[in-house]
LUMMAR-374640 format. One record per residue (C-alpha): x, y, z. Coordinates in Angstrom, 1 decimal, m for minus. Example, Ala and Ser with C-alpha at 12.3 -4.5 7.8 and 13.67 -1.06 7.14 Angstrom:
2
<<12.3, m4.5, 7.8>>
<<13.7, m1.1, 7.1>>
This chain:
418
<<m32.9, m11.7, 29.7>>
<<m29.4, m10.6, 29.5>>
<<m27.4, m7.8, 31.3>>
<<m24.5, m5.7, 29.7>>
<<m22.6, m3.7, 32.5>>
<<m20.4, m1.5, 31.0>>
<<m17.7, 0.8, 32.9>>
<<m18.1, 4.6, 32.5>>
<<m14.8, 6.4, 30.9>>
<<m12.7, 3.2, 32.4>>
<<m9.4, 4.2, 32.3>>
<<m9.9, 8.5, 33.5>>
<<m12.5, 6.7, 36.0>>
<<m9.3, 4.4, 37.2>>
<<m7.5, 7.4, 37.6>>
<<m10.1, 9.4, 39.9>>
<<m10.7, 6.7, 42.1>>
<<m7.0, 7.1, 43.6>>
<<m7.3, 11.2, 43.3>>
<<m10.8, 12.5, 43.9>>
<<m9.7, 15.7, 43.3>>
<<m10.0, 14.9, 39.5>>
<<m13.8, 14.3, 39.7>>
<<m15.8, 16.5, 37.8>>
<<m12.6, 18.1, 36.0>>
<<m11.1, 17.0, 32.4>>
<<m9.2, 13.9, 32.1>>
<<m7.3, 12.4, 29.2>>
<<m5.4, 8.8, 29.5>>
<<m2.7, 8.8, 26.9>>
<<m1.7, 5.8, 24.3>>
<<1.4, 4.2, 24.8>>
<<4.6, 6.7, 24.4>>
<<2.1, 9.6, 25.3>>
<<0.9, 9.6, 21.8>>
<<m2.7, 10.0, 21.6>>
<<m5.9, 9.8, 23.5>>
<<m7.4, 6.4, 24.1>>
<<m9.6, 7.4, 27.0>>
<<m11.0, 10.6, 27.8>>
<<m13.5, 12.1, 30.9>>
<<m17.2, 13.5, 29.4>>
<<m15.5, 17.0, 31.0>>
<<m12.8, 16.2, 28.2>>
<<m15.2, 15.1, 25.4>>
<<m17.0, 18.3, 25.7>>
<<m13.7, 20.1, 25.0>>
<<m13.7, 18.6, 21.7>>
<<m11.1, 16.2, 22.2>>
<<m11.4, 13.3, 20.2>>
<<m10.7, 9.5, 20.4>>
<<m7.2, 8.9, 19.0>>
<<m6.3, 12.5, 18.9>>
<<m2.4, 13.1, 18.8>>
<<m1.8, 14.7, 22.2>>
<<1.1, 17.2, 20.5>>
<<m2.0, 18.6, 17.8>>
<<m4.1, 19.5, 21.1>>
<<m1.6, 20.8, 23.2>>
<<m3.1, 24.4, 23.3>>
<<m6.8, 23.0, 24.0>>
<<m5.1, 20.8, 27.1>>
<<m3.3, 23.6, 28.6>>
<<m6.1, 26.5, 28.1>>
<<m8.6, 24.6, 30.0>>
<<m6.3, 22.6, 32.7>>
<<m6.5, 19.0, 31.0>>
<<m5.4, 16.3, 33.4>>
<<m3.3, 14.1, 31.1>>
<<m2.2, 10.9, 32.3>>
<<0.0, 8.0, 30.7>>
<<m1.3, 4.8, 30.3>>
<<m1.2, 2.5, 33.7>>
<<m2.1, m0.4, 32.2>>
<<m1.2, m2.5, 35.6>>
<<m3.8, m0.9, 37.5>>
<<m6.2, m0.4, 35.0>>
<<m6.3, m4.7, 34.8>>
<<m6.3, m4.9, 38.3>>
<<m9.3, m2.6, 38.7>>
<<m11.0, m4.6, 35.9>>
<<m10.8, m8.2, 37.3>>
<<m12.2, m6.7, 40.7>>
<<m15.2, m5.4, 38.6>>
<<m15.6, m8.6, 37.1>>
<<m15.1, m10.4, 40.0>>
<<m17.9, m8.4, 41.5>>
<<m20.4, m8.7, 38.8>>
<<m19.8, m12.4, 38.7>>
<<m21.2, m12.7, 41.9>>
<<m24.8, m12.1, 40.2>>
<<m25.1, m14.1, 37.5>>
<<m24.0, m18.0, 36.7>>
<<m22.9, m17.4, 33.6>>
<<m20.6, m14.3, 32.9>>
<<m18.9, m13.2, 29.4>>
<<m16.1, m10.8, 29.9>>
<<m16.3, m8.7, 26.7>>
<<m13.3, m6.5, 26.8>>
<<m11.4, m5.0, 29.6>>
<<m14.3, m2.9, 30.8>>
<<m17.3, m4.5, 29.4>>
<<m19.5, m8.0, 30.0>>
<<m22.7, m9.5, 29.6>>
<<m24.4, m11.4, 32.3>>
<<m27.0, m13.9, 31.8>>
<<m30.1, m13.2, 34.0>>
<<m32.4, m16.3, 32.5>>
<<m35.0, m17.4, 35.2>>
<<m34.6, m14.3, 37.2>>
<<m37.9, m13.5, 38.3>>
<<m37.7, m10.5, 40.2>>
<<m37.5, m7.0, 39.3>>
<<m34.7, m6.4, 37.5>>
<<m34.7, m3.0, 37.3>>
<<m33.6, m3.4, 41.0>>
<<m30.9, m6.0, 40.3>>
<<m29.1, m3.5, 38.5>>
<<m29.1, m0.6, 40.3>>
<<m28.3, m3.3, 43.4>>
<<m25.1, m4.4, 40.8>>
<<m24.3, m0.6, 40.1>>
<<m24.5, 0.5, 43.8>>
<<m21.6, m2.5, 44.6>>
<<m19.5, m2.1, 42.3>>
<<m19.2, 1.8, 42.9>>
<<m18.8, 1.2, 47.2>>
<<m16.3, m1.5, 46.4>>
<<m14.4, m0.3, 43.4>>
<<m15.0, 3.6, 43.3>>
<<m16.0, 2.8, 39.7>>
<<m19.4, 3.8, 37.8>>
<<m21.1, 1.6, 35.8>>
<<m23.8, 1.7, 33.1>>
<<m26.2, m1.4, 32.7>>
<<m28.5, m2.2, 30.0>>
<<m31.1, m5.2, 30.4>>
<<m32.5, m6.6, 27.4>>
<<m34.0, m10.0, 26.2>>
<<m30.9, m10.0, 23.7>>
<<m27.7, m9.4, 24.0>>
<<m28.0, m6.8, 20.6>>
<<m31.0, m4.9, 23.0>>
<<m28.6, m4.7, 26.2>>
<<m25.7, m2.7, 24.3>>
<<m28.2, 0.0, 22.9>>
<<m30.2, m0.5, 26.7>>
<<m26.2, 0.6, 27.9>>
<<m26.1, 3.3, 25.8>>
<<m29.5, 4.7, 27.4>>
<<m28.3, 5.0, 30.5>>
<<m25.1, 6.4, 29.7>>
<<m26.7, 9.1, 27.8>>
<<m29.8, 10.0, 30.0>>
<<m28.5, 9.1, 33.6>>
<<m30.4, 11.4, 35.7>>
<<m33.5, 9.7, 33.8>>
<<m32.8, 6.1, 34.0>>
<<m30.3, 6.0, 37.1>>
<<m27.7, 4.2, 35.4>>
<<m29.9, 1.0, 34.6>>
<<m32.3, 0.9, 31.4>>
<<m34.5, m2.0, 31.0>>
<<m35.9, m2.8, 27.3>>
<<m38.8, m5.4, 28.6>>
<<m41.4, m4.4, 26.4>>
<<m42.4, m4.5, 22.7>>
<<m42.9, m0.8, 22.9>>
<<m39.4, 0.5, 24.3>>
<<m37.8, m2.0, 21.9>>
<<m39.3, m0.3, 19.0>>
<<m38.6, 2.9, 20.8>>
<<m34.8, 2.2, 21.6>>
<<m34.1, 1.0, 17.7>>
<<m35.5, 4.2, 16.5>>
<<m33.2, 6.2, 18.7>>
<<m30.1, 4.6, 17.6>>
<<m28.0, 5.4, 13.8>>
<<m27.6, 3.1, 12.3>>
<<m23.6, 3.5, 12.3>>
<<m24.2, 3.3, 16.5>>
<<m25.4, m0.6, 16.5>>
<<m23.2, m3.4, 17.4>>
<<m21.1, m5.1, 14.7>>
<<m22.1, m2.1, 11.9>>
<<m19.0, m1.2, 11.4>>
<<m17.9, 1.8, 8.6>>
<<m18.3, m0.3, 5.7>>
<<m22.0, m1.5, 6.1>>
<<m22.9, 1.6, 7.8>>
<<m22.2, 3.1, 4.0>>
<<m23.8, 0.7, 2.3>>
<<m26.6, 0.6, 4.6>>
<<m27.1, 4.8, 4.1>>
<<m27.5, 4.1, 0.6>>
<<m30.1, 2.0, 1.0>>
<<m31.6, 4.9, 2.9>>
<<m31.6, 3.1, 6.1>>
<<m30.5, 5.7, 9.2>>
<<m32.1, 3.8, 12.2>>
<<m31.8, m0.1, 13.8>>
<<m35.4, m0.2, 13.7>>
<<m35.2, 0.4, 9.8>>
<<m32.5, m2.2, 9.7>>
<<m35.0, m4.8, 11.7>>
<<m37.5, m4.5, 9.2>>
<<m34.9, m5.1, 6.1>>
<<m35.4, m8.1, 3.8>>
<<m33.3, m11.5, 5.3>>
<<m31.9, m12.2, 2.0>>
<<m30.5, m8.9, 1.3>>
<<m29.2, m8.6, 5.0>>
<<m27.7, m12.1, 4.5>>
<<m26.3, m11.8, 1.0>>
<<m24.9, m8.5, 2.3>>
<<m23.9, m8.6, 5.4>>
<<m23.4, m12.8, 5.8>>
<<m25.5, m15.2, 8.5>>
<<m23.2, m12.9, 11.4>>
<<m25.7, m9.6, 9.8>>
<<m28.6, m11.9, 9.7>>
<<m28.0, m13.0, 13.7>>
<<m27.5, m9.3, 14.3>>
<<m31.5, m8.4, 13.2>>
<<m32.7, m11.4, 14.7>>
<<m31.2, m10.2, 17.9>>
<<m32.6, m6.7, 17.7>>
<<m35.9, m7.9, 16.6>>
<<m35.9, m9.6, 19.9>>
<<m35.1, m13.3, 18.6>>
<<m31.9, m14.4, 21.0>>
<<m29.6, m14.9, 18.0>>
<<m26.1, m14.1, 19.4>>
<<m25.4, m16.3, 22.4>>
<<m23.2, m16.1, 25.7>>
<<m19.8, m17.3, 24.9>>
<<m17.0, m18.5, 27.5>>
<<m13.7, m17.2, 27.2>>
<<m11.8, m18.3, 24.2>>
<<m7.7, m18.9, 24.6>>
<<m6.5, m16.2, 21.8>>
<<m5.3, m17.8, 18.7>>
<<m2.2, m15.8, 18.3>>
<<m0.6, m13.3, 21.1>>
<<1.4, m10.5, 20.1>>
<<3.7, m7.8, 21.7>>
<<4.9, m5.5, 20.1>>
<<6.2, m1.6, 21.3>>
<<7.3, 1.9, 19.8>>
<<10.8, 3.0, 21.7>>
<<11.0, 6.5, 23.3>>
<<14.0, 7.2, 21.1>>
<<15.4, 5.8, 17.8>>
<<18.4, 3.4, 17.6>>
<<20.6, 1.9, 14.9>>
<<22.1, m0.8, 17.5>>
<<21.8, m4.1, 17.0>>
<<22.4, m5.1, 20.6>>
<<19.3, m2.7, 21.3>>
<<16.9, m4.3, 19.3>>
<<18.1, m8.1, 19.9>>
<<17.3, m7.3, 23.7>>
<<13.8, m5.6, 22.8>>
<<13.3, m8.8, 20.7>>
<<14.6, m11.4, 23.6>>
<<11.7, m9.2, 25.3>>
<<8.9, m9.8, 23.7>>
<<9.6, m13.1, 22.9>>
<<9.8, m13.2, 26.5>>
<<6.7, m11.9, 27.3>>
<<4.4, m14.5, 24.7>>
<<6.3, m17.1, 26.0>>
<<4.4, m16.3, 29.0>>
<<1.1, m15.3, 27.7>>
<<1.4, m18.8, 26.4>>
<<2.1, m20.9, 29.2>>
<<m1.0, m19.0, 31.2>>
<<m3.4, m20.6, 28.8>>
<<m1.7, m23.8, 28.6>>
<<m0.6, m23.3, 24.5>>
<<2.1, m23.9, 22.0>>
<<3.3, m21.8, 19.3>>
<<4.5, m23.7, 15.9>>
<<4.9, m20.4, 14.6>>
<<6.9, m17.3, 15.2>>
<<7.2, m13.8, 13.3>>
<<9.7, m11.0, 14.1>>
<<9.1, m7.5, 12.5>>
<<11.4, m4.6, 12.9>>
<<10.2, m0.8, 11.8>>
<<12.3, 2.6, 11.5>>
<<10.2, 6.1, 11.9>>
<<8.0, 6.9, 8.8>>
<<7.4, 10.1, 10.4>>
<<10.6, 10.9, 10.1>>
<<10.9, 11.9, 6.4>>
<<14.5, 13.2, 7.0>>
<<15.7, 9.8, 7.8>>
<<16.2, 6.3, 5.6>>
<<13.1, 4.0, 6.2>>
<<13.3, 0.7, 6.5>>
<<11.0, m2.2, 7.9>>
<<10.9, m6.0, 7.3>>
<<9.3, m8.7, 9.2>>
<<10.3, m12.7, 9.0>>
<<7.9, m15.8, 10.0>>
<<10.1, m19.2, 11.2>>
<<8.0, m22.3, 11.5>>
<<9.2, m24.1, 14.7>>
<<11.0, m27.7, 14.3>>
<<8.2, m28.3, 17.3>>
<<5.6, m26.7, 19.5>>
<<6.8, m24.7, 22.3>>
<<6.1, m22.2, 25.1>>
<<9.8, m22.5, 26.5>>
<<11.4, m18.8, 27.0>>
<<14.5, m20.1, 26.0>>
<<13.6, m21.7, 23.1>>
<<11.5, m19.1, 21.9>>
<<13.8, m15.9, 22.3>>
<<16.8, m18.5, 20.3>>
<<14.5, m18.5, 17.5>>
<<13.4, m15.0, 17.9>>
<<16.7, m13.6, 17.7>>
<<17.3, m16.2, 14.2>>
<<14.9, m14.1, 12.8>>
<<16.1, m10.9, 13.6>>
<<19.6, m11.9, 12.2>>
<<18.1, m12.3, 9.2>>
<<15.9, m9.2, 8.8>>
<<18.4, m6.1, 10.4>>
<<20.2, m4.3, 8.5>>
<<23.0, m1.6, 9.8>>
<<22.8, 2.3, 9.2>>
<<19.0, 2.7, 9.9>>
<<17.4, 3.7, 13.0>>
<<14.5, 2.0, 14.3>>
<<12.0, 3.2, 16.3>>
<<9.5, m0.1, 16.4>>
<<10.2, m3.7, 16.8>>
<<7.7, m7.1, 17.6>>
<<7.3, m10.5, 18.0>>
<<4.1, m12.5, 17.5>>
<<3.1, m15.8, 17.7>>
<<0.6, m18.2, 16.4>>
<<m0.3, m21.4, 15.1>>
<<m1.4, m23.0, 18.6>>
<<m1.5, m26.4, 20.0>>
<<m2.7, m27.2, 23.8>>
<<0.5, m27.7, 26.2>>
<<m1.7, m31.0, 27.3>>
<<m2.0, m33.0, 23.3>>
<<1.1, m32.6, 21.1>>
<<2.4, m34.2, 18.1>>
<<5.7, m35.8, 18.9>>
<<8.6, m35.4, 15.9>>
<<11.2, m38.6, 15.4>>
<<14.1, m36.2, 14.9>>
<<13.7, m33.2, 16.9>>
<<11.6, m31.6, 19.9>>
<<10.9, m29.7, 22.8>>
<<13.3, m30.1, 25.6>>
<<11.3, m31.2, 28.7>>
<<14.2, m29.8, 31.3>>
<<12.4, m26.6, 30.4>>
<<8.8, m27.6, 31.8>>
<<9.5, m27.1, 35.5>>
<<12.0, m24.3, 35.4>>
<<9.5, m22.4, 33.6>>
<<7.1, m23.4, 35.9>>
<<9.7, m22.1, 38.8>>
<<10.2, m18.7, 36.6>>
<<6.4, m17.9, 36.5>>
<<5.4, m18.4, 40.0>>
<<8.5, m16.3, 41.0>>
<<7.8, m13.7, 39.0>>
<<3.9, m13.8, 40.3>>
<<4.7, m14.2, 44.2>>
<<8.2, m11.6, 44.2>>
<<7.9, m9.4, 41.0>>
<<7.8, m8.6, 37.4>>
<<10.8, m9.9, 36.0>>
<<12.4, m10.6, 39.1>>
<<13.6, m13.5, 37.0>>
<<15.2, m13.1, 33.2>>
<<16.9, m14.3, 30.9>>
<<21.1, m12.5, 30.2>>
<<20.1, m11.4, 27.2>>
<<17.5, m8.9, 29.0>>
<<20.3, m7.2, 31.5>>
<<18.7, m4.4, 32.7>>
<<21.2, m1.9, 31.7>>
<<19.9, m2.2, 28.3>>
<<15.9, m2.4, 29.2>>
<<14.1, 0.0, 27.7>>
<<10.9, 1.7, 29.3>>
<<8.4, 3.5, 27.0>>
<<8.0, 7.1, 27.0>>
<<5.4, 7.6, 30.3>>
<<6.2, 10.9, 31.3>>
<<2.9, 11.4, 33.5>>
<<2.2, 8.3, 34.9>>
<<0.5, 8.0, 37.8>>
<<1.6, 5.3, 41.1>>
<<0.4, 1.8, 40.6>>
<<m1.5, 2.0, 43.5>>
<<m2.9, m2.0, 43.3>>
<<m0.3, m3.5, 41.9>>
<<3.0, m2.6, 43.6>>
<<3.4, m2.2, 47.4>>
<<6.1, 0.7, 47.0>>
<<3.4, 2.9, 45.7>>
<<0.1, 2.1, 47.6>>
<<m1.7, 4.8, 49.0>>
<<m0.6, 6.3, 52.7>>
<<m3.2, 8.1, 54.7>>
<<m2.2, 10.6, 57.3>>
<<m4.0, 10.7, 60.5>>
């Protein structure tokens, strides 16, 4: 058996937790730049407020019915996740941390009642975290995301926890779901699926293997093993990424070059470090620059440039020099950008690297990286940069209802009045 706890309305659920005041009332959590909803309350979602929907297009809506609109606090909301995850790891051996608010558990051997290990989980989380949870429990992972979705959608019915143990609520739960809902159907097979007049995953489970194969490849096939109840897609641990980007739209456009080159020092700043943290190299490095395209009354412009490294590195110094080589090639004057990014990829572990006669990393770098990093953890973001990011030319993204990092910065914890 497998468990898939997933967070309710993560990032507007973040946000009550700190201000209680907001329960029961409509929140939206704005993308970055305040430009569209990523993350909205039920209260909101019965507004009519979509996923993704530009926050200028539904201004009147927000303001009519007293919308809480946050921006993005992406610091606490990946503080608040690792304490969930932390939590939940406390019940199983083996945990897979799906995405920032989701992860499967494997509960193999458990013989109790299960039913009660989950509402044991949800109660935990919610007195430690302030966070609600929805758990599905399910002899395949495929079973526990639609179990999940059952007791998000019938709460008062299942408490939070659903448990498919049975050939009959299997058969019952695949019925339920469109075919469009499953896991890993995305738009594309869901159309070609329709055609073949198939509107349900129990319909899906009872398609020919070749067609579902030839179709949909052996990842399709795994996908109605699983949901037939064959354990087809199995617990995976945490893979390093293969290639780590950062990129960023500016609050305002800019035809400086200086502007930019300290954006770009940025970023290359910043996957330097996402690097180092799980012990990689880069061979590769690509710079992209971008003006506004929604701004039709102005000259577009974008380009992008990819440098393959003399040798693997995760130095900061080393990759913000090549970073900036690429952006001397790509700008050009009398355009304003509004986007710039830096991503790299083509990964080697830190630990096994192919020497080259002529040419390679500078090993002075190692430890004062090493020094960089654990100062910047212990006193501060960027308590320690490089001159090329002076803070009189730092940029901050447009956040204009961001709420205190309560978790994350001591300035702005929470004080209680007695």
């Amino acid at each position: 058996m497998f468990a898939h706890i997933d967070c309710n309305n993560f990032y507007a659920s973040c946000e009550r937790v700190f201000n209680p005041a907001l329960n029961g009332k409509p929140v939206v959590v704005l993308s970055n730049n305040d430009g569209c909803a990523i993350a909205r309350s039920s209260e909101a979602k019965a507004l009519g407020i979509p996923m993704g929907a530009p926050a200028f297009k539904y201004k009147e809506i927000i303001e009519k019915n007293h919308v809480h609109v946050f921006s993005a606090n992406f610091p606490l909301y990946g503080d608040m996740s690792n304490r969930v995850m932390s939590i939940l790891g406390t019940f199983s051996p083996v945990q897979e941390i799906y995405s920032i608010d989701e992860c499967f558990l494997d509960l193999s051997g458990f013989g109790f009642d299960l039913k009660a290990y989950g509402l044991k989980m949800k109660e935990r989380v919610f007195k430690w975290t302030g966070l609600p949870i929805s758990i599905g429990i399910a002899p395949t992972k495929a079973l526990c995301k639609i179990a999940t979705r059952i007791a998000k959608k019938y709460p008062k019915q299942t408490g939070g926890v659903h448990v498919i143990d049975s050939e009959n609520l299997r058969i019952k739960a695949l019925k339920w779901l469109e075919i469009g809902d499953v896991w890993g159907v995305g738009r594309q097979y869901t159309k070609r699926l329709l055609a073949k007049n198939i509107k349900n995953a129990y319909q899906f489970t009872c398609m020919n293997d070749d067609w579902v194969k030839t179709h949909m490849s052996i990842v399709g096939l795994r996908l109605k093993y699983d949901l037939q109840g064959i354990p087809s897609i199995m617990m995976e641990d945490i893979k390093d990424k293969k290639n780590i980007a950062t990129t960023r739209t500016f609050d305002y456009n800019t035809e400086k070059y200086e502007d930019i080159k300290e954006r770009i020092v940025t970023f290359a700043t910043k996957c330097a470090e996402k690097l180092r943290k799980q012990g990689s190299c880069c061979n590769s490095i690509q710079v992209f620059i971008a003006t506004n395209f929604y701004r039709e009354d102005l000259p577009q412009y974008s380009n992008s440039i990819c440098i393959k490294l003399p040798f693997a590195t995760n130095s900061t110094f080393e990759l913000a020099e090549y970073a900036v080589m690429g952006l001397e090639q790509i700008f050009k004057k009398g355009y304003a950008y509004k986007r710039a990014g830096v991503l790299v990829m083509d990964f080697t572990p830190e630990s096994n690297q192919q020497l080259n006669l002529f040419q390679n990393r500078n090993v002075k770098h190692i430890p004062i990286m090493h020094a960089m990093d654990k100062l910047n953890r212990k006193y501060g973001h960027d308590l320690l940069r490089l001159g090329a990011q002076a803070p009189g030319r730092t940029w901050r993204m447009k956040q204009e209802k961001l709420s205190p990092h309560y978790t994350t910065n001591i300035h702005e914890v929470l004080s209680v009045k007695v």
